[in-house]
C-alpha positions as YAML, in Angstrom:
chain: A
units: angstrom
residues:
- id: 1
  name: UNK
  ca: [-1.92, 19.87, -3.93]
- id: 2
  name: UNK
  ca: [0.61, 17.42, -4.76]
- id: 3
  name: UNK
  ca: [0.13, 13.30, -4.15]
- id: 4
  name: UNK
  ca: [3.11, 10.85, -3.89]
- id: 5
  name: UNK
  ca: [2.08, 7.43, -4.70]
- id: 6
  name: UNK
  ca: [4.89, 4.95, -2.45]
- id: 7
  name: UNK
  ca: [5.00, 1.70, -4.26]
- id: 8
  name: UNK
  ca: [8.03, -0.86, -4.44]
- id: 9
  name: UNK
  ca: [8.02, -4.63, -4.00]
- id: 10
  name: UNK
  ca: [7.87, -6.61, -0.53]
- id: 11
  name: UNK
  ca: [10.72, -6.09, 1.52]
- id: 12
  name: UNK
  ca: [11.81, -2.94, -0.27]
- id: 13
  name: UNK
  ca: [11.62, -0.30, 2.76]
- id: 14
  name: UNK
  ca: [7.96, 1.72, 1.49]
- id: 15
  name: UNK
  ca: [7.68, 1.70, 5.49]
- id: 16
  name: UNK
  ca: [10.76, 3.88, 6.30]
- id: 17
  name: UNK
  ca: [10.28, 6.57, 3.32]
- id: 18
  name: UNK
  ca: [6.66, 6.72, 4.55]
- id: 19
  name: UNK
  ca: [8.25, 7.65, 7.99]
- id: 20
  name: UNK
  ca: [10.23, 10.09, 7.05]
- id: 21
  name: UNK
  ca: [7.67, 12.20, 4.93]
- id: 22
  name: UNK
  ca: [5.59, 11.87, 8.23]
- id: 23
  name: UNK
  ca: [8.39, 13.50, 10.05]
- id: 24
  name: UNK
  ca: [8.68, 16.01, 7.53]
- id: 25
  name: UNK
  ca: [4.81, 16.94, 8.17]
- id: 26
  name: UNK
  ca: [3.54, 15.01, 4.94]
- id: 27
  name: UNK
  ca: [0.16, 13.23, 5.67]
- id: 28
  name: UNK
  ca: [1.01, 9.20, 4.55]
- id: 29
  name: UNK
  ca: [-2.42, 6.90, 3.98]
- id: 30
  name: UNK
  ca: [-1.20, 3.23, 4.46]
- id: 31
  name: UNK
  ca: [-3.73, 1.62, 1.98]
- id: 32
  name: UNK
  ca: [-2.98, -2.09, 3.76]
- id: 33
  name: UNK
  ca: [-3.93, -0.56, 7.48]
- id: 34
  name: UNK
  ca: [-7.32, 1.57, 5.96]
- id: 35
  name: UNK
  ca: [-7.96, -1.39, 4.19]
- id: 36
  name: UNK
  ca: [-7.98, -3.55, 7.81]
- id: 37
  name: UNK
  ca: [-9.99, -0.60, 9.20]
- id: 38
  name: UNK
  ca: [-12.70, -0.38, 6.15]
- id: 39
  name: UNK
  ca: [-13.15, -4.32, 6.70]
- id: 40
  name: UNK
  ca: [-14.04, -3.53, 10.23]
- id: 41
  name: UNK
  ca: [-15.88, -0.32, 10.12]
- id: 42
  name: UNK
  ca: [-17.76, 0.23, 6.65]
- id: 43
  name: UNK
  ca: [-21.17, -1.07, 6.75]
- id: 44
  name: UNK
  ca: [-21.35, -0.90, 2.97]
- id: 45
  name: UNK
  ca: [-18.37, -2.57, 2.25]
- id: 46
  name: UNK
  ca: [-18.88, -5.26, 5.34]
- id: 47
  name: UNK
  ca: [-22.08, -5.46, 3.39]
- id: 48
  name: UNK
  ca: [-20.80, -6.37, 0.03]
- id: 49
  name: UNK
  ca: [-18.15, -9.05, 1.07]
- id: 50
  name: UNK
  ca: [-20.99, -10.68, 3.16]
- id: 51
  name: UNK
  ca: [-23.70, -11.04, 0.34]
- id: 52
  name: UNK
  ca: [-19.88, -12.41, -2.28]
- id: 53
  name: UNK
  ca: [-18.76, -15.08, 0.77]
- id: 54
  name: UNK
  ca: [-21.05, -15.20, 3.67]
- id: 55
  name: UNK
  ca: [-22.03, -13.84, 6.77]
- id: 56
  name: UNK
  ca: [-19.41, -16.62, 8.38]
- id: 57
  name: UNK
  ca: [-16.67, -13.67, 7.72]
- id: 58
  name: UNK
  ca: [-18.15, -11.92, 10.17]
- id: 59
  name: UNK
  ca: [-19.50, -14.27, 13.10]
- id: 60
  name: UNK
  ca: [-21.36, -12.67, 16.10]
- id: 61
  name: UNK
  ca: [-18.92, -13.34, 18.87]
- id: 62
  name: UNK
  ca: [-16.46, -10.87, 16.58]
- id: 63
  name: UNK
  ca: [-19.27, -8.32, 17.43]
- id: 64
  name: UNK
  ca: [-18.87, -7.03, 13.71]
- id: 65
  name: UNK
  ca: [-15.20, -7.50, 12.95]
- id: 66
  name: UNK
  ca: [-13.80, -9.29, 9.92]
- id: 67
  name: UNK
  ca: [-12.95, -13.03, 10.38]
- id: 68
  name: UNK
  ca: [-9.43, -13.06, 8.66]
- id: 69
  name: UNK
  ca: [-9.01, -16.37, 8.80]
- id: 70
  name: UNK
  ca: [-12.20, -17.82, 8.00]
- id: 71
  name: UNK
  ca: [-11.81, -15.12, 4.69]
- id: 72
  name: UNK
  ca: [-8.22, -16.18, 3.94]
- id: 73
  name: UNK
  ca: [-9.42, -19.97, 3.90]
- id: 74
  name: UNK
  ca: [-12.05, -19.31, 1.52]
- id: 75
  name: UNK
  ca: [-10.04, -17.23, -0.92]
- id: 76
  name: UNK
  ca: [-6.67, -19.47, -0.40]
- id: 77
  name: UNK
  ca: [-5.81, -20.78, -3.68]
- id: 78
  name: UNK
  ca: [-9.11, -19.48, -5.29]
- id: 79
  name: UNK
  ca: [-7.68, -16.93, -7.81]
- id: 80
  name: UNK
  ca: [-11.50, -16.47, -8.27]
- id: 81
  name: UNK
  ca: [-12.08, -15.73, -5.10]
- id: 82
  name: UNK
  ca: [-9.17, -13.59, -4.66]
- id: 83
  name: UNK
  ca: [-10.24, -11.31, -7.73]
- id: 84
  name: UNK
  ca: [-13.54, -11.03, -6.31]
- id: 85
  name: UNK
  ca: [-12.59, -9.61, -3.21]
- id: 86
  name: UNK
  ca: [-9.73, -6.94, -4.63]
- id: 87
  name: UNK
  ca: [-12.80, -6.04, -6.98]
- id: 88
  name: UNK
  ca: [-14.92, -4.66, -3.60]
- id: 89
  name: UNK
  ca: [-12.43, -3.58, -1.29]
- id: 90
  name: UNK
  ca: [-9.66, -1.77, -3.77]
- id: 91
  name: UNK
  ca: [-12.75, 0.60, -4.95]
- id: 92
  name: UNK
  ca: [-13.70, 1.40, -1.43]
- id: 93
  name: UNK
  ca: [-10.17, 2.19, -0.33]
- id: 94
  name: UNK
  ca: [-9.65, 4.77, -3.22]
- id: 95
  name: UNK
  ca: [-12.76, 6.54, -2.34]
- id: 96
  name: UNK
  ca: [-11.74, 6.57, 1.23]
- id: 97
  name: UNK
  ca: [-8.50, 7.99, 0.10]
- id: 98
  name: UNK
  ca: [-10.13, 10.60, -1.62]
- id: 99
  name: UNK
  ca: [-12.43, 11.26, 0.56]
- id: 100
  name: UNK
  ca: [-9.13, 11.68, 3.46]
- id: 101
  name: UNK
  ca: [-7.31, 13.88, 0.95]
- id: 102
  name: UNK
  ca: [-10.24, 16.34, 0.83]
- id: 103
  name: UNK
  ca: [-9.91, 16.97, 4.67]
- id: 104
  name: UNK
  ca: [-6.45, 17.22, 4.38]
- id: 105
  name: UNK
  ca: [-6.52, 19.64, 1.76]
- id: 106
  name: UNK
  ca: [-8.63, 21.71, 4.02]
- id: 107
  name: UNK
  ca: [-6.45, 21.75, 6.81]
- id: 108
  name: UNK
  ca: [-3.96, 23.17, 4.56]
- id: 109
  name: UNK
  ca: [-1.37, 20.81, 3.67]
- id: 110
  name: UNK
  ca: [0.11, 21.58, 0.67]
- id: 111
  name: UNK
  ca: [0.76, 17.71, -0.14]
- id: 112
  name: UNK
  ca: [0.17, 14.44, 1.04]
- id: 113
  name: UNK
  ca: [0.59, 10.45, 0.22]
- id: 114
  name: UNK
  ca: [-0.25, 6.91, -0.21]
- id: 115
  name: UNK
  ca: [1.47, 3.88, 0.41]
- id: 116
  name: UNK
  ca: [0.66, 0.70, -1.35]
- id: 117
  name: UNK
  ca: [2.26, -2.17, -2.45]
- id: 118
  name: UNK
  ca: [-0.37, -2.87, -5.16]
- id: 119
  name: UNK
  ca: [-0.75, 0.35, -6.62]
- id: 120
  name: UNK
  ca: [-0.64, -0.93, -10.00]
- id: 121
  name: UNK
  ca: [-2.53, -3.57, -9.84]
- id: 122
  name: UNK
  ca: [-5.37, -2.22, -7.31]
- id: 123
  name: UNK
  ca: [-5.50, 0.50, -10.60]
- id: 124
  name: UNK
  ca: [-5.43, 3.82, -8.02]
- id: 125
  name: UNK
  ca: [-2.14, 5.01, -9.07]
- id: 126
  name: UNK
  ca: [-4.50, 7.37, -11.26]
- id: 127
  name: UNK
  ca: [-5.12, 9.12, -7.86]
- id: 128
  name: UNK
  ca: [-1.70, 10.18, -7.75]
- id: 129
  name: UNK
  ca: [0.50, 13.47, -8.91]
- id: 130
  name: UNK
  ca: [3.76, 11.51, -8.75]
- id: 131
  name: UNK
  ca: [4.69, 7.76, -8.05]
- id: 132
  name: UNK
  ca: [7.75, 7.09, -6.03]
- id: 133
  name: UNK
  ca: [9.24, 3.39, -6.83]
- id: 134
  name: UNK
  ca: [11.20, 2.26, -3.62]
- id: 135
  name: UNK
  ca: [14.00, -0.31, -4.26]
- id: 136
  name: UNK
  ca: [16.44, -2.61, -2.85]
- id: 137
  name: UNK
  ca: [18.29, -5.68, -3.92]
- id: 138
  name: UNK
  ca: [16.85, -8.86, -3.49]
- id: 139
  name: UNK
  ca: [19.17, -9.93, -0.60]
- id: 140
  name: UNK
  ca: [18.52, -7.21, 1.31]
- id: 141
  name: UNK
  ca: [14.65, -7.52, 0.84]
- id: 142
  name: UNK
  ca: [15.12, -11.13, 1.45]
- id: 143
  name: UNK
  ca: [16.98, -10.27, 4.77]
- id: 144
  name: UNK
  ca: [13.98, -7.84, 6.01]
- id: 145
  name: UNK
  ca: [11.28, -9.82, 5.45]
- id: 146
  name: UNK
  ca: [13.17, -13.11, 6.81]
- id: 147
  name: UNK
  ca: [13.88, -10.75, 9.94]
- id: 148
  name: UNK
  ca: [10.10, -9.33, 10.17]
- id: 149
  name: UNK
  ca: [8.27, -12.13, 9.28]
- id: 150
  name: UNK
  ca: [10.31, -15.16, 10.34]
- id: 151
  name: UNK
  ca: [10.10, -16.51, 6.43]
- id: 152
  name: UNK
  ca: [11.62, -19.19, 4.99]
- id: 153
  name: UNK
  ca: [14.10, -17.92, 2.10]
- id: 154
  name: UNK
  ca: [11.74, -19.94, -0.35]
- id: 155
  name: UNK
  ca: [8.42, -18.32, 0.88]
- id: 156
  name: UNK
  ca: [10.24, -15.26, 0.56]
- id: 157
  name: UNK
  ca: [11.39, -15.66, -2.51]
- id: 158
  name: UNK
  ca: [7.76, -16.68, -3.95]
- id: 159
  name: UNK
  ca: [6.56, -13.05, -2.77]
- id: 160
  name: UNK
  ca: [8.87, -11.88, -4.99]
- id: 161
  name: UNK
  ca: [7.96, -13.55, -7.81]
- id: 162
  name: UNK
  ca: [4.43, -13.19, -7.75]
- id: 163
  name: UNK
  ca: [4.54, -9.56, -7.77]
- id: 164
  name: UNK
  ca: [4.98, -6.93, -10.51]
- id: 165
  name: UNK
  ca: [8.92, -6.66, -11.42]
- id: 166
  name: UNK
  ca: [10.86, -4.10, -9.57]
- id: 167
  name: UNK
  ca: [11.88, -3.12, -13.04]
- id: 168
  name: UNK
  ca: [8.54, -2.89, -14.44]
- id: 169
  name: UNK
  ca: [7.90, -0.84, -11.06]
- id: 170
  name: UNK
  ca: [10.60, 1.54, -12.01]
- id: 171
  name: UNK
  ca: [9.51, 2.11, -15.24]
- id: 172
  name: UNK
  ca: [5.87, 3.31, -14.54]
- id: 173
  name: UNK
  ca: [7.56, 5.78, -11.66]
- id: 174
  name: UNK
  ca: [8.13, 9.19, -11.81]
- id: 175
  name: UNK
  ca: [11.49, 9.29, -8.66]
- id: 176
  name: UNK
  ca: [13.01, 5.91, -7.71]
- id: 177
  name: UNK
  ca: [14.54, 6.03, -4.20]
- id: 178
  name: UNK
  ca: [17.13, 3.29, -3.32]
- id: 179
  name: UNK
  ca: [16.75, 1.96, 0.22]
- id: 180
  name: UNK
  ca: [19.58, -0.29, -0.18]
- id: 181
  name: UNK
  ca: [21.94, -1.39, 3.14]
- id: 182
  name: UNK
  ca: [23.95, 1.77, 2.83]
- id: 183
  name: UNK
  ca: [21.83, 4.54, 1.18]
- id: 184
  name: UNK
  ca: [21.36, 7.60, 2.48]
- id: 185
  name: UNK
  ca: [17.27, 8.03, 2.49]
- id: 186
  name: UNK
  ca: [17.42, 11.46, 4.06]
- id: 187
  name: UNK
  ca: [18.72, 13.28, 0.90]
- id: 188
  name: UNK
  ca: [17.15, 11.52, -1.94]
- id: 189
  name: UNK
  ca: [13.91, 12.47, 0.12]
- id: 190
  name: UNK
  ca: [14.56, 16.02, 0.50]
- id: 191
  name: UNK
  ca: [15.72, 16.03, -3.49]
- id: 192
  name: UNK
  ca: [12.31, 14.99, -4.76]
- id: 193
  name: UNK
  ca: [10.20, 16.94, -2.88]
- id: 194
  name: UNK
  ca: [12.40, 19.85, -3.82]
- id: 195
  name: UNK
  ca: [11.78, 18.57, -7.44]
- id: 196
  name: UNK
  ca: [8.30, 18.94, -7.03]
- id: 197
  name: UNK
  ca: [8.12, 22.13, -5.42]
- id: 198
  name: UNK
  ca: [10.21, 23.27, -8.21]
- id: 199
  name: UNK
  ca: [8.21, 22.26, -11.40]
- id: 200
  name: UNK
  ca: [5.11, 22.35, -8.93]
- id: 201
  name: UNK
  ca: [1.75, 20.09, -8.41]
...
């Protein structure tokens, strides 16, 4: 059973190659949404960022839910803070992963994969049989994330530049797709997955 790991920088289009392996019948685990979900669901986990900031992440009248906002003031600024909290919930997310592969496995698939912007840095690109670096010039990511998120050019471009290089990205990939204004996705999708039919898991 193969894995894809999806990985590129923000504004780079992960999103739409993720939808298209989904119409092409390929299981895709967003690591951002399960990551939401865990926060909300996983007693062990809820447990664990509770005893590191609180139980004011998770007030009563949120009936168990994560407090986003009274996390992302705590952890604003606080590269501490931030650490601390990658260091519980990027472990939890990989075993959930895993854990989601297994059943897929079972139900026959004969691949599936994971999208995350951090791959690299969360360290689960280990979990995967190929990693798929997604890229676009900077305008255009600029563009889509001014047009999604309503960003300031300058806010935007600070995204950027706190994350890993899209070269660097490139480098530690197996297939690049470009996701540029005027690429075709279709067809570089179709060529890598014949790739890896090809030469196999």
């Amino acid at each position: 059973m193969f894995t894809l790991a999806i990985t590129g920088g923000i504004g780079s289009g992960k999103s739409v190659v993720s939808g298209i392996l989904r119409l092409k019948e390929l299981p895709v685990y967003d690591t951002d949404s399960e990551a939401k979900r865990l926060m909300n669901e996983d007693e062990s986990l809820k447990n664990k960022l509770i005893i590191a900031f609180g139980q004011k992440i998770y007030p009563e009248h949120l009936e168990g839910r994560l407090d986003r906002i009274a996390l992302a003031k705590i952890i604003f600024n606080n590269q501490d803070a931030i650490r601390l909290v990658n260091s519980i919930v990027h472990p939890e997310v990989k075993r959930d992963f895993i854990s989601w592969r297994e059943k897929r496995q079972k139900e026959g698939y004969p691949g599936v994969a994971l999208e995350s912007a951090i791959l690299f840095s969360a360290k689960i690109e280990d979990v995967a049989t190929h990693i798929v670096a997604v890229t676009a010039s900077e305008m255009t990511r600029i563009e889509r994330v001014s047009h999604r998120d309503h960003a300031p050019k300058e806010a935007i471009l600070a995204r950027i530049r706190s994350q890993m290089s899209q070269e660097e990205i490139i480098d530690r990939s197996d297939f690049v797709i470009s996701n540029d204004r005027d690429d075709l996705i279709i067809p570089q999708v179709d060529k890598m997955l014949t790739t890896i039919n090809t030469i196999g898991n």
